[in-house]
C-alpha positions as CSV (number, residue, x, y, z in Angstrom):
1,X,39.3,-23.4,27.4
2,X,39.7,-27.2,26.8
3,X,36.2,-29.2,26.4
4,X,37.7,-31.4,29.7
5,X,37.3,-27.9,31.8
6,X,34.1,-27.3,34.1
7,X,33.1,-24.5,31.6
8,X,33.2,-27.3,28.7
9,X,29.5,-26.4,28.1
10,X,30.7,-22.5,27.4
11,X,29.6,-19.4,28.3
12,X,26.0,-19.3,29.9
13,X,25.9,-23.3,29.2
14,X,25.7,-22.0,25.1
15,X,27.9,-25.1,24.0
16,X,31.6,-25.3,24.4
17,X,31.8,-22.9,21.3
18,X,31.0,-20.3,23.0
19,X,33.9,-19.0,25.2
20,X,35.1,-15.9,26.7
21,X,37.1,-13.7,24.1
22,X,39.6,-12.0,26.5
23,X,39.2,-9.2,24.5
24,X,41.3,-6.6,25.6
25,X,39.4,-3.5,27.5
26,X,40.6,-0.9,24.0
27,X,39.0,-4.1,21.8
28,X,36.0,-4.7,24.0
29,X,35.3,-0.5,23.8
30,X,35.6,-0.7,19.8
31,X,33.3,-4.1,19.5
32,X,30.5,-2.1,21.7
33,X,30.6,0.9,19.5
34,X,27.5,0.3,17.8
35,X,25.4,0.9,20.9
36,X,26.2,3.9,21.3
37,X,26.3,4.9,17.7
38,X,24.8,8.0,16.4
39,X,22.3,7.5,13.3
40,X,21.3,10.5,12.3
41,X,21.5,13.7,9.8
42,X,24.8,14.9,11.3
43,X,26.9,11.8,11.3
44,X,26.0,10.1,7.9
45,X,27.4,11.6,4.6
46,X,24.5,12.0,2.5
47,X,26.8,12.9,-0.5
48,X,28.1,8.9,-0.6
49,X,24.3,7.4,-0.1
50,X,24.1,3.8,-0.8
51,X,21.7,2.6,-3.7
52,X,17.7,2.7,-3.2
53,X,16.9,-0.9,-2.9
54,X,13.4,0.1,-4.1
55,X,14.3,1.0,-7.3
56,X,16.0,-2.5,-8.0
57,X,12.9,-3.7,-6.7
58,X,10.9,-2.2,-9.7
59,X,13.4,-4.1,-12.4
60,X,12.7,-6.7,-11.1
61,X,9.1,-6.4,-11.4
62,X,9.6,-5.5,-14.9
63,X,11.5,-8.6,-15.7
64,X,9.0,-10.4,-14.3
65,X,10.9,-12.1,-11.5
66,X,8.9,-10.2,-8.6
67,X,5.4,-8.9,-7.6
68,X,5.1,-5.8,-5.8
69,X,2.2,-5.4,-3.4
70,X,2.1,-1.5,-4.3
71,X,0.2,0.9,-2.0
72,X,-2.5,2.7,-3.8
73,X,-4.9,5.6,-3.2
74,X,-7.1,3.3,-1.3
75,X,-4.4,3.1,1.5
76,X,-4.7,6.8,1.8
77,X,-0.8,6.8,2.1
78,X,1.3,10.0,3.8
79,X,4.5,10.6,1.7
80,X,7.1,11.1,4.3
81,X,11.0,11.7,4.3
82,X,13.7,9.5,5.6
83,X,17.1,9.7,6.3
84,X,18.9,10.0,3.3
85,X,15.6,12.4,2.1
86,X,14.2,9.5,0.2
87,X,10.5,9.6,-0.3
88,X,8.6,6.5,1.7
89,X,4.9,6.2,1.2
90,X,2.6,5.1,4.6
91,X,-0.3,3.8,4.0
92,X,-3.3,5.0,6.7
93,X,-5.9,2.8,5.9
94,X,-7.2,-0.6,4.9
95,X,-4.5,-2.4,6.9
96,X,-4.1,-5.5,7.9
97,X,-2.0,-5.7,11.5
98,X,1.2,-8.0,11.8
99,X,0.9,-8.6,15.2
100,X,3.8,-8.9,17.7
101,X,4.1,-12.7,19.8
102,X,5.7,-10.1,22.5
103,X,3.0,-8.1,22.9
104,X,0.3,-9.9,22.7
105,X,1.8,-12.2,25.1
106,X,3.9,-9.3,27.2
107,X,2.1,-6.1,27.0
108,X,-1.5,-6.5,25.8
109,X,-2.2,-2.6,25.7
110,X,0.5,-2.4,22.9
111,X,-1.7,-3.6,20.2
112,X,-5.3,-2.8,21.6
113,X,-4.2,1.0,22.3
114,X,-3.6,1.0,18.8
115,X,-6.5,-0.8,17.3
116,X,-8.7,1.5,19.9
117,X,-7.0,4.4,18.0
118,X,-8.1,2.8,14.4
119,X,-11.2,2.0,15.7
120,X,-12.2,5.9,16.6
121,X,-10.8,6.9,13.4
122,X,-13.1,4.3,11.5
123,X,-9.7,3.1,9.9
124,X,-10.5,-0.5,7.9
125,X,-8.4,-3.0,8.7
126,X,-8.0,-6.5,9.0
127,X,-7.0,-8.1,12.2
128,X,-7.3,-12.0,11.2
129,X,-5.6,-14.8,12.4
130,X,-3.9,-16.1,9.8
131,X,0.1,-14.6,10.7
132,X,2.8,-16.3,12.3
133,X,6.2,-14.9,14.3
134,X,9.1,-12.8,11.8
135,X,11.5,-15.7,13.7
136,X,13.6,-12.9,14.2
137,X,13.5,-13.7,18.1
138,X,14.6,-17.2,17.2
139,X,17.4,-15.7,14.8
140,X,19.1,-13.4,16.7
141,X,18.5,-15.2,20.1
142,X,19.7,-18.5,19.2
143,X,21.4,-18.0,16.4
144,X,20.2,-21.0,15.0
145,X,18.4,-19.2,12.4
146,X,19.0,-18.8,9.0
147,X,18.2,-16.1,6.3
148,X,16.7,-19.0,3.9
149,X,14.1,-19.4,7.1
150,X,13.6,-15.9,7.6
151,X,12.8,-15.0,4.0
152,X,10.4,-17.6,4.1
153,X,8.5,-16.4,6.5
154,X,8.6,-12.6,5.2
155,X,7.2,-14.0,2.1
156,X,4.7,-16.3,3.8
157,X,3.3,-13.9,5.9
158,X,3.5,-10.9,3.6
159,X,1.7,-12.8,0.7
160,X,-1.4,-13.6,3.4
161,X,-1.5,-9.6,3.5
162,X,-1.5,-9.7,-0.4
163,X,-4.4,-12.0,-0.7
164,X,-6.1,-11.6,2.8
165,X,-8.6,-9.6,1.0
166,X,-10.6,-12.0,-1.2
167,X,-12.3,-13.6,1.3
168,X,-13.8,-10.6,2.0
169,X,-15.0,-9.9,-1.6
170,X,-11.9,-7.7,-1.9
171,X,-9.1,-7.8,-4.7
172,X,-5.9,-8.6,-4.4
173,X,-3.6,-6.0,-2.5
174,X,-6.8,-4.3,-0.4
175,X,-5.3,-5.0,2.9
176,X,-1.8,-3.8,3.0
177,X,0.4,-4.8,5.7
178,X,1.0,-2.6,9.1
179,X,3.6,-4.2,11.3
180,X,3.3,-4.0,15.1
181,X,7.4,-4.7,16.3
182,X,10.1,-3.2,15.9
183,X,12.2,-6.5,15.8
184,X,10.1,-7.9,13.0
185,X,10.4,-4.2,11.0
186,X,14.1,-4.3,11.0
187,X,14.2,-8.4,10.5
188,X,11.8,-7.6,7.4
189,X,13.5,-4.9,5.7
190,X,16.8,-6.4,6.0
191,X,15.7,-9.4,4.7
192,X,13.9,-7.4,1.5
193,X,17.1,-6.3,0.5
194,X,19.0,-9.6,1.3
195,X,16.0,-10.8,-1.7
196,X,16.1,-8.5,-3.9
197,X,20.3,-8.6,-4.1
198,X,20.4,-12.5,-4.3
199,X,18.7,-14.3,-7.2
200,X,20.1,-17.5,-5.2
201,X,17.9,-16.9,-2.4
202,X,14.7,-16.3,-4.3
203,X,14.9,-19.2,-6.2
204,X,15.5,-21.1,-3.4
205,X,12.7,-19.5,-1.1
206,X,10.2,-19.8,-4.4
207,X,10.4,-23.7,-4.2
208,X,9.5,-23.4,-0.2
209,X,6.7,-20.8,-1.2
210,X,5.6,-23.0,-4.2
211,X,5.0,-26.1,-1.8
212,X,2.9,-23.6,0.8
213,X,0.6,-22.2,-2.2
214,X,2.7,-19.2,-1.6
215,X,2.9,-17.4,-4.9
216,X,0.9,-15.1,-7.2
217,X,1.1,-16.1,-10.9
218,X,4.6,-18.1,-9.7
219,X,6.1,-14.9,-8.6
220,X,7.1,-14.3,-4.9
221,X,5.2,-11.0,-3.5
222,X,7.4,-8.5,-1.6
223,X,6.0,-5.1,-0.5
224,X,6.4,-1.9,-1.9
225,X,7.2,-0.5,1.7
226,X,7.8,-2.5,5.2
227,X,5.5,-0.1,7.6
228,X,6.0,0.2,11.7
229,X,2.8,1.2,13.5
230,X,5.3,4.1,14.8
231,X,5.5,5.5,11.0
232,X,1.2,5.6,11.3
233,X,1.1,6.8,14.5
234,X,3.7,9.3,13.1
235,X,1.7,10.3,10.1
236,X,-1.7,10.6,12.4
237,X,-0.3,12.3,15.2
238,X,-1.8,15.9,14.5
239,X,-5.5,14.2,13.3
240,X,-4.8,11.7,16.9
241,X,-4.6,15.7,18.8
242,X,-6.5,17.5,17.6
243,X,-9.8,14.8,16.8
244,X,-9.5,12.5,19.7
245,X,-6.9,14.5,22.8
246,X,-9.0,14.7,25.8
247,X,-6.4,15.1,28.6
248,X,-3.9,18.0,28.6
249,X,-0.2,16.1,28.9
250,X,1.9,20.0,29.0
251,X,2.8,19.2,32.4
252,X,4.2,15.2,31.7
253,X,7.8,15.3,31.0
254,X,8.2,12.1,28.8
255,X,11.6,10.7,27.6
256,X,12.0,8.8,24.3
257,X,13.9,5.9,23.8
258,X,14.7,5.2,20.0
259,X,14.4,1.4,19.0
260,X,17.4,-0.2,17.5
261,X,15.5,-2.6,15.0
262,X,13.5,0.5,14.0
263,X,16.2,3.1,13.1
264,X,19.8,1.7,12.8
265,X,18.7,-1.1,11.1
266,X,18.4,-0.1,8.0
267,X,18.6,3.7,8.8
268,X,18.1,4.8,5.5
269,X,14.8,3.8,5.7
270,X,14.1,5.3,9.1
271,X,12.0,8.8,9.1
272,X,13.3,12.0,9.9
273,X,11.2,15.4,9.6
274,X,12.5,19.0,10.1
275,X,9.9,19.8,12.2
276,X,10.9,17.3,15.0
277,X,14.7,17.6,16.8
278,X,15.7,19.9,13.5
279,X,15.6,16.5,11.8
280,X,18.5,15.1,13.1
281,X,17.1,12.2,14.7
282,X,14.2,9.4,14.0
283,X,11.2,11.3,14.1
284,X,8.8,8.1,15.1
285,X,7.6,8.3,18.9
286,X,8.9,11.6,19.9
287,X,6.7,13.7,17.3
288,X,3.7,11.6,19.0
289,X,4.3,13.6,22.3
290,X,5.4,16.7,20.6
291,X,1.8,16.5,18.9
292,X,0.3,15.8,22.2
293,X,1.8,18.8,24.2
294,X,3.8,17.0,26.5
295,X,7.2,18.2,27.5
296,X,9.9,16.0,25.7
297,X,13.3,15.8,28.0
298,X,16.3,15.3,26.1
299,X,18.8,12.8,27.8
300,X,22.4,12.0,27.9
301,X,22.0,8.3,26.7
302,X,19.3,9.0,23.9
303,X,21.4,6.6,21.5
304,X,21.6,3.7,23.5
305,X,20.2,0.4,22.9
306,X,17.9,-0.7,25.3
307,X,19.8,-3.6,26.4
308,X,17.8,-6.5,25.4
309,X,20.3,-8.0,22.5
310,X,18.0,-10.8,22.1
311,X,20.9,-13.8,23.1
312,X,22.1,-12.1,26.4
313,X,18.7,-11.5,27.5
314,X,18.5,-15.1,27.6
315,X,22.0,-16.5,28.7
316,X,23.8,-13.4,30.6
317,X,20.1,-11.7,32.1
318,X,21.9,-10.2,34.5
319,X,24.0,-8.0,31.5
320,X,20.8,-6.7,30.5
321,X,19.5,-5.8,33.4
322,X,23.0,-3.6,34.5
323,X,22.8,-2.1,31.3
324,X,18.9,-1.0,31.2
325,X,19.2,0.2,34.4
326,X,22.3,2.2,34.1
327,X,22.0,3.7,31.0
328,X,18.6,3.9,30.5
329,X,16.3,4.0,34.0
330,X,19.0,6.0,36.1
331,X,19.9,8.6,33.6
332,X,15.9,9.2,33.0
333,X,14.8,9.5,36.3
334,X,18.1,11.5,37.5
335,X,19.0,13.8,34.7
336,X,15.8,14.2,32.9
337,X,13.3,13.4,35.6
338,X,10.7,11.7,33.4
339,X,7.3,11.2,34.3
340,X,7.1,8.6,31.7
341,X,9.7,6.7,29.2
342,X,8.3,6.1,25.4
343,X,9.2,3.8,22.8
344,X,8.4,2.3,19.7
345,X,9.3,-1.7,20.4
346,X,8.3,-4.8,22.1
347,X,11.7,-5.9,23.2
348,X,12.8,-2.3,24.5
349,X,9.2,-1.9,26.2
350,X,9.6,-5.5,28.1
351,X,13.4,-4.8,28.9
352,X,13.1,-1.3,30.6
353,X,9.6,-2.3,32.3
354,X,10.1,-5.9,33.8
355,X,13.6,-5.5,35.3
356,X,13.6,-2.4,37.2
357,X,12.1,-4.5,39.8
358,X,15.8,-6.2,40.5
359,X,17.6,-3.1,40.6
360,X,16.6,-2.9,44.4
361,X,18.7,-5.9,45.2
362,X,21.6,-3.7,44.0
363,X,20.0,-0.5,45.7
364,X,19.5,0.7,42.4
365,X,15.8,2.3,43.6
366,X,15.3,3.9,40.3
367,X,11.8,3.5,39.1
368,X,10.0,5.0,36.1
369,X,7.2,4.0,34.0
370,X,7.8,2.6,30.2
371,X,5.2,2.1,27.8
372,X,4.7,2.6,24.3
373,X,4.0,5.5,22.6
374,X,0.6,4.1,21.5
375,X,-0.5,3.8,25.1
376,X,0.7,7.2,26.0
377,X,-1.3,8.5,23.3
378,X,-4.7,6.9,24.2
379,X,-5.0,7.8,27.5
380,X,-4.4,10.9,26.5
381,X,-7.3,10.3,24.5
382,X,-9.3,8.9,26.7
383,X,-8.5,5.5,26.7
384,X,-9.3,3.4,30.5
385,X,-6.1,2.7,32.0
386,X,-6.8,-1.0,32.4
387,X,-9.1,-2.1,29.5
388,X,-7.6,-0.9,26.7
389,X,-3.9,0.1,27.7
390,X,-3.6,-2.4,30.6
391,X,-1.5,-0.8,31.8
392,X,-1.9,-3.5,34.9
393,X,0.4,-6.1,32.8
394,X,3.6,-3.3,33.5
395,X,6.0,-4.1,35.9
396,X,7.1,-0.7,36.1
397,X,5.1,2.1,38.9
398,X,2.3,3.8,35.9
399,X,0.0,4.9,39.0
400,X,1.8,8.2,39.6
401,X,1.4,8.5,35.7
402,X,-1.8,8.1,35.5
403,X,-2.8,10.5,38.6
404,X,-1.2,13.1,37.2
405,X,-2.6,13.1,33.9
406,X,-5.9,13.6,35.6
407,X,-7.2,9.9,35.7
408,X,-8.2,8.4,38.9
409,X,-6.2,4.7,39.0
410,X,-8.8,3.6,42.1
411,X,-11.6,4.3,40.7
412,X,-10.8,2.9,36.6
413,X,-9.5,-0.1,39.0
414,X,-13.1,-0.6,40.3
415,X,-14.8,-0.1,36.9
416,X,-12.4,-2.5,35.7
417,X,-13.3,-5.4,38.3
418,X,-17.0,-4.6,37.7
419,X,-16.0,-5.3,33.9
420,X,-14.2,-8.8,34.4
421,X,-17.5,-9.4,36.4
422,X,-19.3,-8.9,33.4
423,X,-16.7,-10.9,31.5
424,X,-17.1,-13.7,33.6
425,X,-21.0,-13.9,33.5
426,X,-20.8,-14.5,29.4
427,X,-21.0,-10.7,28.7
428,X,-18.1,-10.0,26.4
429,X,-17.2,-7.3,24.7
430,X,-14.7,-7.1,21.2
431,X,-12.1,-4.3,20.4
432,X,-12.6,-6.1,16.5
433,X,-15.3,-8.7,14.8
434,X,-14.4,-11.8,15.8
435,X,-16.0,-13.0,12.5
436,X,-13.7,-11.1,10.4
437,X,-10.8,-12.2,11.9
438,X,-11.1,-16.2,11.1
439,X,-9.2,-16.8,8.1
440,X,-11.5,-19.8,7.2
441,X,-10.8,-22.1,4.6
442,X,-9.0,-20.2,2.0
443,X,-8.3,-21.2,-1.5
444,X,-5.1,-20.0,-2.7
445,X,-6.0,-21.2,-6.2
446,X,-7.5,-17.7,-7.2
447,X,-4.4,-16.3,-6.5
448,X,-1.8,-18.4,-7.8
């Protein structure tokens, strides 16, 4: 296209470079592979596994260029498997939560289903204030993004786990680091590795982290694992059913929907366990409702992304919402007749449960409730439908849901409007300490 043609401002008004690639349909096919690719046990060739990043990670350390926030006995970590049969430590306590901008402003029961969970286990952690956004949205949404920015805010945020402690009376590496989205977990570990491989890049995000007060003894801090909340969930799941699993789910037929930030990204860092689907797929989410009882349905589009793709959720919505609701919605309500679709990310959550609403203008009538598998597990445990897994913020139907796990929606509706009443009368009540979660006037001096 010439700049002098109508569509000068390009595709979706993106900026004349932007243009339509007339891709032939054999080339468009081959350039869309990778949603539909299979990552797991069967398709990779484990004889030709690439290097362990980790263990370059440890010279490093030796030679002094690095520090390594190590997890310890006090994190109680679970030594699982991943996909290449790697060992990966998860830590189950004294965390410290990497929130999700998403979530907390998208699905609120995300994180407070999972800090309800901590909080019956008596799990320490540290929910402060002090964290900013991966960037990741802005990366791959806009593109504008840059890996120099990115690793600057993996080491940023990831060095306020490191110290987050002291002000507590705690030493240095207490709190270790728990991330909450998928997006983030993926951005993170591919940036680890795009730090530990380039000595470019760390001395050019050590000048950034110099100027913040950003460094330990003048070393950048990078962790000795990235976590996802679905890997504790994961490693808790049996202590979740058997200590806290009030409602009997046998009779819910849940699907799964496997994030694309959280196990192709980086799949050799993505858990797999031979007790869960012969440990040929991610393990995360669907051993939550295996734990719980509930019946998991198999589907014919198990592999495929969500839709959400970060930029065409933004400049060609209407991309998205064809491809949620025909590879995702329809094929779970007609071939495996969910009650209930699972997952493990903010984006995949907010894509499959805030656009099934337009499928109607295309007489799509397909409707089925998403959530993650966080929420599923506490109201199975107990958890009010509203108050803690607010499950009033979904888009999608969760009422039929809800009845049929035994929970009355009217009447935790009621309780719930008597509860705002109290709210709004000065009477509030705290998931976590607000105290504890100021970050106030930290010296980074100690640390440096």
């Amino acid at each position: 296209m010439e700049a002098s043609d109508s569509n000068s401002q390009g595709i979706a008004g993106h900026g004349a470079f932007f243009q339509d690639t007339a891709l032939s349909a054999q080339d468009a096919e081959r350039a869309t592979t990778w949603v539909r690719r299979h990552v797991d046990r069967r398709t990779v060739d484990l004889g030709e596994r690439m290097d362990d990043i980790r263990d370059h990670m440890w010279e490093l350390e030796k030679e002094g260029e690095i520090l390594v926030h190590r997890i310890t006995d006090i994190h109680e970590p679970v030594t699982v498997k991943t996909l290449y049969g790697w060992d990966k430590r998860i830590p189950t306590n004294r965390l410290w939560h990497h929130k999700s901008c998403g979530q907390c402003g998208n699905i609120p029961g995300y994180p407070t289903s999972l800090i309800w969970i901590m909080n019956h286990f008596g799990t320490d952690y540290l929910d402060e204030t002090d964290q900013t956004s991966c960037t990741a949205w802005n990366y791959h949404g806009s593109g504008i993004g840059n890996v120099e920015s990115l690793a600057a805010v993996f080491l940023r945020n990831f060095h306020q786990a490191y110290v987050s402690g002291q002000q507590h009376g705690f030493d240095l590496g207490y709190f270790y680091p728990l991330v909450h989205c998928g997006t983030s977990f993926g951005n993170y570990k591919e940036i680890r590795k795009y730090l530990i491989e380039s000595a470019e890049l760390r001395q050019r995000v050590k000048k950034i982290l110099g100027k913040l007060g950003r460094l330990v003894d003048g070393k950048i801090v990078i962790p000795e694992e990235v976590v996802h909340y679905s890997e504790w969930l994961h490693v808790m799941r049996k202590r979740i059913a058997s200590e806290l699993q009030r409602i009997d789910v046998s009779h819910i037929r849940v699907a799964v929907h496997p994030a694309c930030h959280v196990y192709k990204m980086v799949p050799e860092d993505a858990i797999y366990d031979p007790e869960i689907l012969g440990g040929n797929r991610v393990a995360v989410t669907t051993s939550v409702a295996m734990a719980l009882g509930a019946q998991v349905i198999d589907y014919s589009t198990w592999y495929d992304c969500c839709g959400f793709g970060f930029r065409h959720i933004i400049s060609e919505r209407e991309f998205t919402r064809s491809f949620t609701m025909n590879r995702k919605i329809r094929v779970v309500k007609e071939e495996a007749e969910a009650d209930v679709l699972i997952t493990h990310d903010t984006g995949c959550v907010t894509t499959m449960d805030k656009n099934q609403w337009i499928g109607k203008a295309h007489d799509m009538n397909y409707s089925v409730p998403v959530m993650a598998d966080v929420q599923l597990a506490a109201l199975a445990c107990g958890a009010d439908p509203f108050k803690i897994a607010q499950l009033q913020w979904h888009a999608s139907p969760c009422e039929d849901l809800v009845e049929k796990m035994g929970i009355s929606w009217d009447a935790a509706k009621a309780r719930f409007k008597q509860y705002l009443q109290k709210v709004e009368e000065g009477n509030i009540e705290y998931l976590y300490d607000p105290e504890r979660a100021i970050n106030q006037h930290l010296n980074f001096a100690s640390a440096k």
